[in-house]
C-alpha positions in Angstrom: -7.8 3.8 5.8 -4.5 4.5 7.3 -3.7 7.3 9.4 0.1 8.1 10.0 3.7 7.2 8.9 5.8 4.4 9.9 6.4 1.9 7.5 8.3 1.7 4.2 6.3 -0.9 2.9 3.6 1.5 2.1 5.5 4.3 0.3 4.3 5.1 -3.1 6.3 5.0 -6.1 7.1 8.6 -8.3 5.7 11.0 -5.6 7.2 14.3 -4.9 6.8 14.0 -1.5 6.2 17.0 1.3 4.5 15.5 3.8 3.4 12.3 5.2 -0.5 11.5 5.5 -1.3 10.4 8.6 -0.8 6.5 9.6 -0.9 5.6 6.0 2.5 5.5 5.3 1.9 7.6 2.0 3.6 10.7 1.2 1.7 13.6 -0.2 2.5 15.7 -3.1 2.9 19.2 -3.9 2.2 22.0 -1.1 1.5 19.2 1.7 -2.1 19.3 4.0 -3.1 22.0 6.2 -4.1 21.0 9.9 -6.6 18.6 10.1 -10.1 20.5 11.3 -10.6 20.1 14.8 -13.6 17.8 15.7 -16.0 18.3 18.2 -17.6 14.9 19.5 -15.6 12.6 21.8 -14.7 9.7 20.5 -12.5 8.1 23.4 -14.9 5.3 24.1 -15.6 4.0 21.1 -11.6 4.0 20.1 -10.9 1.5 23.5 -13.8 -0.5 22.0 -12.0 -1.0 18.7 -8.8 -2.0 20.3 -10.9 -5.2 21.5 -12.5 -5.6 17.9 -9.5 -5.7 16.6 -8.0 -8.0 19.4 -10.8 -10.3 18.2 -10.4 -10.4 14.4 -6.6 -11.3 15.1 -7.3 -14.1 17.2 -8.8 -15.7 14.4 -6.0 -15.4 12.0 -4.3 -18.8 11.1 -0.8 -19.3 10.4 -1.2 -20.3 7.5 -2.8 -16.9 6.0 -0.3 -14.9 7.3 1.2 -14.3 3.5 -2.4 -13.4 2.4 -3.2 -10.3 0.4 -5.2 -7.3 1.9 -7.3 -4.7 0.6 -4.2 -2.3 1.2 -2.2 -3.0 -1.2 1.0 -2.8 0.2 0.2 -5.4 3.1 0.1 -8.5 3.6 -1.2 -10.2 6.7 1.2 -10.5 8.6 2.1 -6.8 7.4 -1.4 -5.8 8.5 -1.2 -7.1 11.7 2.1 -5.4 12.8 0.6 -2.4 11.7 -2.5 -2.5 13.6 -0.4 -3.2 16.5 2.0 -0.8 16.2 -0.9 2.0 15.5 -2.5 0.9 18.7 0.5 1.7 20.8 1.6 5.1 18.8 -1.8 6.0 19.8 -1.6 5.5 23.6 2.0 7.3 23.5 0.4 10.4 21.9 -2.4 10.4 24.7 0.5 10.6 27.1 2.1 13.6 25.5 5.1 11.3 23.9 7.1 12.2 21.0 5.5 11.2 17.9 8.1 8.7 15.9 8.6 7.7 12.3 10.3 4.9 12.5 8.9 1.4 11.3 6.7 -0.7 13.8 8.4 -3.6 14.9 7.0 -7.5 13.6 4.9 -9.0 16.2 4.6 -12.3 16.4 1.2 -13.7 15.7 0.8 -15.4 19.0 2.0 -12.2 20.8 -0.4 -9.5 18.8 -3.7 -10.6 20.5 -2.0 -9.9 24.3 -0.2 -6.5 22.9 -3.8 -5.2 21.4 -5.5 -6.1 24.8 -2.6 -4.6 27.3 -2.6 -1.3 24.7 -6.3 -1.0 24.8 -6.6 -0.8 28.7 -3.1 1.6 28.5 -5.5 4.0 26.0 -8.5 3.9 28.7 -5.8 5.5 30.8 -4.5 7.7 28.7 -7.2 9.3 27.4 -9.3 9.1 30.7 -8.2 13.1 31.5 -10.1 15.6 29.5 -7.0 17.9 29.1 -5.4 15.3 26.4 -8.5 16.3 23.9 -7.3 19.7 23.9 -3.0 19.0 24.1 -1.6 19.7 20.9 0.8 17.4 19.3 3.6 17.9 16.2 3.9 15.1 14.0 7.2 14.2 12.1 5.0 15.9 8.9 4.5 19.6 10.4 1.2 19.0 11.1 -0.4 19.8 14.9 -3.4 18.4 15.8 -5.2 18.1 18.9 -5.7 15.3 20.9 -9.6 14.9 19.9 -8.3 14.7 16.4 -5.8 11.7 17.0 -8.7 10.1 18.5 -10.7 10.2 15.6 -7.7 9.5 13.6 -6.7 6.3 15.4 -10.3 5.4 16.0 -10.8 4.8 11.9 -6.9 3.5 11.6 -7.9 0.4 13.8 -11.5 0.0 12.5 -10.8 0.5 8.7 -7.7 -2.1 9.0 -9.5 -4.5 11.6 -12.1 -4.6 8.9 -9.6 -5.0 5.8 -7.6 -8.1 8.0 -11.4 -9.7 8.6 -12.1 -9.5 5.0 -8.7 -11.0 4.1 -9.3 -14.1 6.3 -13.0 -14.3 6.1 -14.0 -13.2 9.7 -16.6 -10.3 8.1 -19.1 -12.0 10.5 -17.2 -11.0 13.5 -17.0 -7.1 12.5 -18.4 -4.7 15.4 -21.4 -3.3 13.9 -21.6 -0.8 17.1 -18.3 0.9 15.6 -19.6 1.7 12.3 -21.5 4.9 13.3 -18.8 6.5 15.5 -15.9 5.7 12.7 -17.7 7.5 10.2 -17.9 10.1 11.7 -14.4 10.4 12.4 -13.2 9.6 8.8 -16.1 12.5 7.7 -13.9 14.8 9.9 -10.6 14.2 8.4 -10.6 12.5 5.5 -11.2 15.2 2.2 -11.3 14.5 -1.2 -7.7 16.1 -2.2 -6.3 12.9 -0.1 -7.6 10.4 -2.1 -5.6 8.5 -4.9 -2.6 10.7 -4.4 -0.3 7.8 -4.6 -2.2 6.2 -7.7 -5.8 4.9 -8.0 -7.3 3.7 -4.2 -3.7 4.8 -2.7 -4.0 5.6 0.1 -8.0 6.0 0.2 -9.8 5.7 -3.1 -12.9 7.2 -4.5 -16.3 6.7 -2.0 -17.9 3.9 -3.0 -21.9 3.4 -3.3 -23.0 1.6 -0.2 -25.4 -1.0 -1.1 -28.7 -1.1 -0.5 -29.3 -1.9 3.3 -25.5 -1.1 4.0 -25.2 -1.6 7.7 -23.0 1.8 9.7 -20.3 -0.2 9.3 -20.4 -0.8 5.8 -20.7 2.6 5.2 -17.6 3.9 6.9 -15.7 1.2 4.8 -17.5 2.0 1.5 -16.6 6.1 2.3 -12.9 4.8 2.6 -13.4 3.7 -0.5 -13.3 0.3 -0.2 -16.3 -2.5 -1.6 -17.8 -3.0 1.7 -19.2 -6.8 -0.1 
């Protein structure tokens, strides 16, 4: 699941394109997204959580599967990596009342990303710590506003749906935070509707909900409503 525009990688080919869905890099066709519903449940702690999950899985990355394939298509590792650590930081500017950008995130080296995830997580403790940034309203480069609550839950499933895609990719599914599985679901059932999935072709950028398998743990769940095979 990716939440917001930034990188050209992930553009999909023969869309009429209106606006951008949020941190996925896919533009949408036809008459564009309304607002995204405003949610009611606070999120903030389990979004500094996932910076640290997601601090973890990177760790164990090796070199050498830095040209690996993803379950987003358009990513590689290395890809994937940038991405989660760019998302991190757009996330903490947006708490603070910045701008919201388009522009591509930056590489990141590999030995660099693990630091950069850590600093941005304690940065988004701080950011998000007043109350007030729930309720400030921001304008994306899209059109859309949302409210701060919203890019919480948006950037809460960004970092757990692609810390979970860069685990599978290098075989660190053991190492997945069950504890975030309950509270990214419910922010992906907030935002994410069926007119946004397979606009940019099948499972682009969010396919059909998959089946969770018998004795799906929270966190499969939230991977398998993303519509990804959670096994």
């Amino acid at each position: 699941m990716g939440l917001q525009q930034q990188d050209d990688r992930h553009q999909p080919v023969g869309a009429h394109p209106t606006r951008i869905f949020p941190e996925t890099g896919q533009e949408m066709a036809g008459s564009g997204l309304h607002a995204l519903p405003m949610t009611t449940t606070d999120h903030r702690s389990a979004l500094h959580r996932s910076y640290e999950h997601a601090a973890t899985i990177v760790a164990g990355v090796r070199p050498e599967q830095l040209g690996l394939p993803t379950p987003c298509p358009d990513y590689d590792v290395a890809a994937l990596v940038d991405h989660l650590v760019g998302a991190g930081h757009r996330a903490v500017a947006l708490a603070g009342g910045g701008a919201p950008g388009g522009d591509e995130f930056p590489h990141v080296e590999l030995a660099e990303a693990v630091e950069q995830l850590r600093a941005a997580g304690k940065e988004s403790a701080s950011a998000w710590a007043d109350d007030a940034a729930l309720e400030r309203t921001v304008t994306m480069p899209w059109g859309e506003t949302y409210t701060g609550r919203t890019l919480v839950d948006m950037y809460l499933g960004e970092l757990a749906a692609h810390t979970w895609d860069l685990a599978r990719a290098t075989g660190q599914l053991d190492r997945i935070d069950g504890s975030l599985g309950t509270p990214a679901l419910e922010a992906a059932r907030s935002m994410l509707k069926p007119e946004y999935r397979n606009v940019g072709g099948p499972g682009n950028p969010f396919g059909a909900e998959v089946p969770a398998p018998e004795g799906a743990t929270d966190y499969e769940r939230f991977v398998a409503f993303t519509g990804r095979d959670p096994r």
